[in-house]
N, C-alpha and C positions, 0 to 999 in steps of 0.2 A: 903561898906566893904573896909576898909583899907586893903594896899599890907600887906601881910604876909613876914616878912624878918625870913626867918630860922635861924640858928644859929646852929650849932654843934662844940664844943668844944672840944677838950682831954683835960681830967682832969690830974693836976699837978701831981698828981702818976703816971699814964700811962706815960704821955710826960717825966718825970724821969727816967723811965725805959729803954724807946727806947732813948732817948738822952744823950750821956756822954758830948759832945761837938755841939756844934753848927753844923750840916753839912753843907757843901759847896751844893747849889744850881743851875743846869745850865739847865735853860729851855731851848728847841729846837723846835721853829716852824719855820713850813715847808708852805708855799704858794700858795693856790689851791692846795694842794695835793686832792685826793679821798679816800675815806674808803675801796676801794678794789685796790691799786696801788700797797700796800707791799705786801711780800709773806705770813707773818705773818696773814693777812686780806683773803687772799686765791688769791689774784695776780701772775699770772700764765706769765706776759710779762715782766716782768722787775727785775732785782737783785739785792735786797733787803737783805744781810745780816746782815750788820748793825743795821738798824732796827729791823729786826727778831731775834737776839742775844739778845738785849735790852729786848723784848716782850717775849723771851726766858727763861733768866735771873729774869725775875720781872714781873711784872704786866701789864696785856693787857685789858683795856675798850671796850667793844662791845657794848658800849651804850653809848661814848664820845661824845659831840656836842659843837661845836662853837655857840656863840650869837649871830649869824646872820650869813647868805647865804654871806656874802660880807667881805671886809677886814676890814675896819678901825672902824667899829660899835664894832668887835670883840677884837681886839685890843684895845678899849679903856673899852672892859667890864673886857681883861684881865689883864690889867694896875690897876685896880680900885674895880674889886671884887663885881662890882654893873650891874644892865641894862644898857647897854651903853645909854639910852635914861637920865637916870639921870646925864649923862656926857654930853649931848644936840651933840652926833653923832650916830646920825640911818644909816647914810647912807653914800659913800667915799666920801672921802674929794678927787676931783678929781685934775687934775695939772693944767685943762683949766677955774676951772667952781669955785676953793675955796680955790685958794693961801694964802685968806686973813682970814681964819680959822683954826681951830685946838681944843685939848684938852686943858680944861683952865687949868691954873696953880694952880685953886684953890682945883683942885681934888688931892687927897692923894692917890700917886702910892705903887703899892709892894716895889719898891726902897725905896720910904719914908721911909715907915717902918722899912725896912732890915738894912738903914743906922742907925738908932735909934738905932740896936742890935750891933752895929760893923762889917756892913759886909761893903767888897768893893763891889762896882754895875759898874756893865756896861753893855750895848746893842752895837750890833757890826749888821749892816745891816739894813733891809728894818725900818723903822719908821711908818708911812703915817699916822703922828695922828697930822699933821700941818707941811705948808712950810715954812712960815715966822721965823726969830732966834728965835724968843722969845718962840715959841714952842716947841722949840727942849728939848732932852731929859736931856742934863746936867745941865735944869732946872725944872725938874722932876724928882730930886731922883738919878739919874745916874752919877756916876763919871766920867765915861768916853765915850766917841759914837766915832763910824766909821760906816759908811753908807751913807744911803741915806732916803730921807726924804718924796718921793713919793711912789705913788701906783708899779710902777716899772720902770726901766732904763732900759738900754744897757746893757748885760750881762759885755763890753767888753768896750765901751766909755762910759757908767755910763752917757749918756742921757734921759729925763726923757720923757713922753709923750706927752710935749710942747715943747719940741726940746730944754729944756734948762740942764745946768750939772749939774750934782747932787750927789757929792761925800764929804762928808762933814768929818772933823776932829774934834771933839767938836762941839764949834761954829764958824768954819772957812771952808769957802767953798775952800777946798785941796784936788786938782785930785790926784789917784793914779792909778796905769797900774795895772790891772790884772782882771784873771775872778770872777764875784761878791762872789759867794760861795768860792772859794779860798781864796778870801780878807777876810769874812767872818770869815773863819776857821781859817786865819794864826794870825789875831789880837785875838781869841778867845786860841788860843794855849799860845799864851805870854801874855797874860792876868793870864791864870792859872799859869804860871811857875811866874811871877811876886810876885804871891798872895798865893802861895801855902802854908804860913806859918798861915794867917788868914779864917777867914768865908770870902767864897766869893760868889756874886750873878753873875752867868753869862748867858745874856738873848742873844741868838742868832739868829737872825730872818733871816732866811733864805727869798731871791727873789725866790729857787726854787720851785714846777715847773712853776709859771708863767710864761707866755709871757715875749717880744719874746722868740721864742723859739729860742734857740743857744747853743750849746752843746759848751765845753772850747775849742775848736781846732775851730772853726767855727770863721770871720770875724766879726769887727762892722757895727751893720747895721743903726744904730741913728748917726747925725753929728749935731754940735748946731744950734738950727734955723729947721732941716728937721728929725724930728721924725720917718718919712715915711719910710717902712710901720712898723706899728705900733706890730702888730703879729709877723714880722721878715723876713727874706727872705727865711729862709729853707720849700721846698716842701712839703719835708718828714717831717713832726711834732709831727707822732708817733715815730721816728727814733731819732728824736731829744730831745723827750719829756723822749727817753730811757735814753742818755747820759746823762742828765740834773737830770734825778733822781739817774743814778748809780754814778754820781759826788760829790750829797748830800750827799748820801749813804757812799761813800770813806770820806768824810767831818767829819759824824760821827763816822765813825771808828776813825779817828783821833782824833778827842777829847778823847775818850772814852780811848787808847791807851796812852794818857798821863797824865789820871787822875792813871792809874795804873802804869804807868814808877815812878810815884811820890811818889807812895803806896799809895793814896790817896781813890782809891776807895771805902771804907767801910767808910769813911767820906762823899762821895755825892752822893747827890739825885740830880735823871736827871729826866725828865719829857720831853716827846717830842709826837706834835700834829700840826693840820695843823689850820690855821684860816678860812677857810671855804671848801667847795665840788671842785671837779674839774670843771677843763673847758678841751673844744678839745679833747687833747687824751687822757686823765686823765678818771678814771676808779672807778665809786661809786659802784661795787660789783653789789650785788645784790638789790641794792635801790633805785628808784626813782627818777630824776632828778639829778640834776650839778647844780653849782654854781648860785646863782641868786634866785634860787627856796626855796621857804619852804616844799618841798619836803623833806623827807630824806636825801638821795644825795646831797641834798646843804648845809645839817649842821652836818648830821654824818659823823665825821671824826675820822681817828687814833687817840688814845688815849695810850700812855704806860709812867708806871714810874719807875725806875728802881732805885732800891736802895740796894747792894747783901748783907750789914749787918742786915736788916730791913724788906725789905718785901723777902716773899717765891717765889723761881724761880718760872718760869711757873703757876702764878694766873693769873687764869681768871675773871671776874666781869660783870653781867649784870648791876649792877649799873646803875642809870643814872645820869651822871656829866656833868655840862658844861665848859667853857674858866671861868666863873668870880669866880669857886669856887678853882682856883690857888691862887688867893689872901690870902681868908684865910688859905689856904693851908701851902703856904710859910711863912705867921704868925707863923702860927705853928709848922713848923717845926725850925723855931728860937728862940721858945720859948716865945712868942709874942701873945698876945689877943686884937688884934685891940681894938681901944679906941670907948668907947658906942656912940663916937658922930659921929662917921662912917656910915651909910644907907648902909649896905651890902646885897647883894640877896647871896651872894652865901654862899656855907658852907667848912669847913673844910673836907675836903676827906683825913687824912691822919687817922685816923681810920679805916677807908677802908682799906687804903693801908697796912698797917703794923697789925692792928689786923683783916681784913676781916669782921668788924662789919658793920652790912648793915647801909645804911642812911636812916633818917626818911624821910615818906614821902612826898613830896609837890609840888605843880602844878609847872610847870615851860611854859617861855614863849618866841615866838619869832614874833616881826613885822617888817614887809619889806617894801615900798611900800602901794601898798595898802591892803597889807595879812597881817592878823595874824594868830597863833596858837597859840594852848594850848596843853601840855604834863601835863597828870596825869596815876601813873603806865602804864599799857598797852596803856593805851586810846589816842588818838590825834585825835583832831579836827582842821580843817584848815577852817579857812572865809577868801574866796577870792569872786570873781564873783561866785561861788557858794559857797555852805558848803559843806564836805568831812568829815566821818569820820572814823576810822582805830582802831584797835586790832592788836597793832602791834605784840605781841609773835602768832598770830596767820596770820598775813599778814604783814611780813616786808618789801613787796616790794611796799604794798599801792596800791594794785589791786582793792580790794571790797571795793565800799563805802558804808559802812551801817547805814550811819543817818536815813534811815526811818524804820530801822529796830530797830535801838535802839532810839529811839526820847526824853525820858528822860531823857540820858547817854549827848544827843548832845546838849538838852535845859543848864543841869547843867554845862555843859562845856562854853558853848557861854555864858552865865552869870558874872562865873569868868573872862571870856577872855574880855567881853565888861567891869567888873569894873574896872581890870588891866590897860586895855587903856586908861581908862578913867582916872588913877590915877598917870600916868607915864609921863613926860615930853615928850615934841617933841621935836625931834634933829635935826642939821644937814642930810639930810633934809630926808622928806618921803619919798620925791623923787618920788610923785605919777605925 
């Protein structure tokens, strides 16, 4: 059985109707964030307005997921709108283990695209989809980058986790002083005041809450050459892990605060989500495992998209979407229908968003290591050193396994999940 590539379009009437002009686009992922961190999610330890106004405002996912438990598999499915494994990265591209790797050039990013419509593009922050130049992103689609190009730095000396610097301007390795989310936010501020006259794409990739952990007032703890330690020096890392998300948190407000100083608001769509489950102090709700795992908790993450001309304040959506169905997404919303010679998994969710029209249905999937699953409606099956299966409207924290209860439910499942694998490239690595 060949993969199934879904497809959901807006039809040129609909897309007419919701669009007079092109809207401006600024994605906002967050890093190892949790599905239970914001207050919006029912996060009860940290202050989250920002986000909650957003999720307030527009539309909140309670069934969002990342492509993978990890960073850069996800990232490269959200770049490209396919299974990161047809990009050949399953797994991170780490600083000590795959300097000499990355996303090829030959893959066709959102950027691509967005530039084809007239927008301006830029990424401002974390990268980690190759450290070599040629990898970089303003050879991807993107007009402009400030960041860094690993898994994570120094909040504060932009060290990476081989003790080497990692603060990049384009294609030129240029330090600049300050705390990474701040850097972040203040080139993503004059980016929009620059471009406020055009369609613009602005991809913000937040380091928070990753490691180390270092709130903006806190020391550097990386020097080039001594990475050491790697986690960070703060004791307290629930304490830190607070500052580091109310930081973001104030980040957004900022943006958000100058898309209406401009009037612009009712021209863009924001969309903000983390790229995989937390770690440490970070907080998956009521779900099942943290980062790493194909648990719940390692791939259900915040999902919202906020649009106040287009979608209805405070929708809610059990939907289930993942990171690669932003590609066609953002196609979409430019008035763009990817070209037929694209291999796309994902689909268009802005139907969803703006008319509340459910999506059709279809198995979705994730491998890590040596696990896979399979999502179909309720159902998920996980093949690891055992099999595990779940109803999840019925067990969302993945307490009962009842594959010997349901044995034809898990045979039909384990079928599709061994053809999928069988028919999907290996990447960068299993990392078994």
């Amino acid at each position: 059985m060949e993969t199934q590539v879904v497809s959901i379009y807006m039809s040129p009437k609909l897309r007419k109707n919701i669009m007079a002009r092109k809207p401006n686009i600024i994605l906002i992922l967050a890093d190892d964030m949790g599905y239970g961190d914001a207050g919006c999610y029912g996060g009860k330890h940290l202050q989250t307005p920002a986000i909650d106004t957003l999720a307030d405002r527009g539309l909140r996912f309670t069934d969002f997921h990342s492509n993978a438990p990890v960073c850069s598999p996800t990232r490269a499915a959200l770049l490209t709108g396919c299974y990161q494994q047809r990009c050949g990265i399953e797994g991170v591209i780490s600083a000590k283990n795959h300097r000499e790797k990355g996303l090829s050039l030959e893959n066709v990013t959102f950027a691509d695209l967005l530039k084809t419509a007239g927008y301006r593009t830029a990424v401002f922050g974390k990268w980690h989809l190759g450290y070599e130049p040629r990898f970089n992103p303003r050879y991807q689609g993107f007009d402009e980058f400030v960041g860094f190009v690993s898994g994570n730095i120094d909040y504060h000396s932009h060290i990476d986790q081989a003790g080497v610097e990692d603060w990049w301007q384009d294609v030129e390795l240029i330090p600049e002083e300050g705390y990474s989310t701040d850097l972040v936010t203040s080139h993503g501020l004059s980016f929009i005041q620059r471009h406020k006259d055009k369609p613009f794409c602005l991809y913000l990739a937040h380091e928070c809450p990753h490691y180390p952990y270092q709130g903006p007032n806190d020391p550097a703890d990386r020097t080039v050459g001594k990475p050491e330690p790697i986690l960070g020096r703060r004791k307290d890392r629930t304490a830190a892990y607070k500052e580091m998300m109310e930081s973001m948190d104030t980040s957004i407000d900022r943006i958000v605060r100058k898309i209406n100083s401009l009037d612009l608001e009712k021209e863009t769509f924001i969309f903000f989500c983390s790229d995989n489950g937390p770690t440490g102090p970070g907080s998956s709700g009521p779900l099942k495992g943290k980062k790493g795992s194909l648990w719940e908790g390692g791939h259900r993450v915040p999902g919202i998209a906020y649009w106040p001309s287009k979608i209805r304040p405070g929708t809610v959506t059990n939907e289930t979407a993942l990171t690669m169905d932003l590609l066609p997404t953002l196609a979409s919303l430019a008035g763009l229908s990817p070209p037929t010679t694209l291999k796309l998994d994902g689909v268009d969710l802005l139907p969803l968003m703006v008319g509340e029209k459910p999506l059709s249905e279809r198995s979705l999937f994730w491998r890590f290591k040596n696990d896979c699953a399979i999502r179909k409606g309720p159902w998920k099956l996980i093949n690891g050193e055992s099999q595990s299966l779940f109803h999840l409207d019925d067990d969302i924290s993945e307490t009962t396994n009842i594959i010997r209860k349901e044995q034809k439910q898990g045979k039909n499942l384990e079928q599709e999940l061994m053809n999928w694998s069988r028919k999907i490239s290996v990447g960068i690595e299993r990392q078994s």
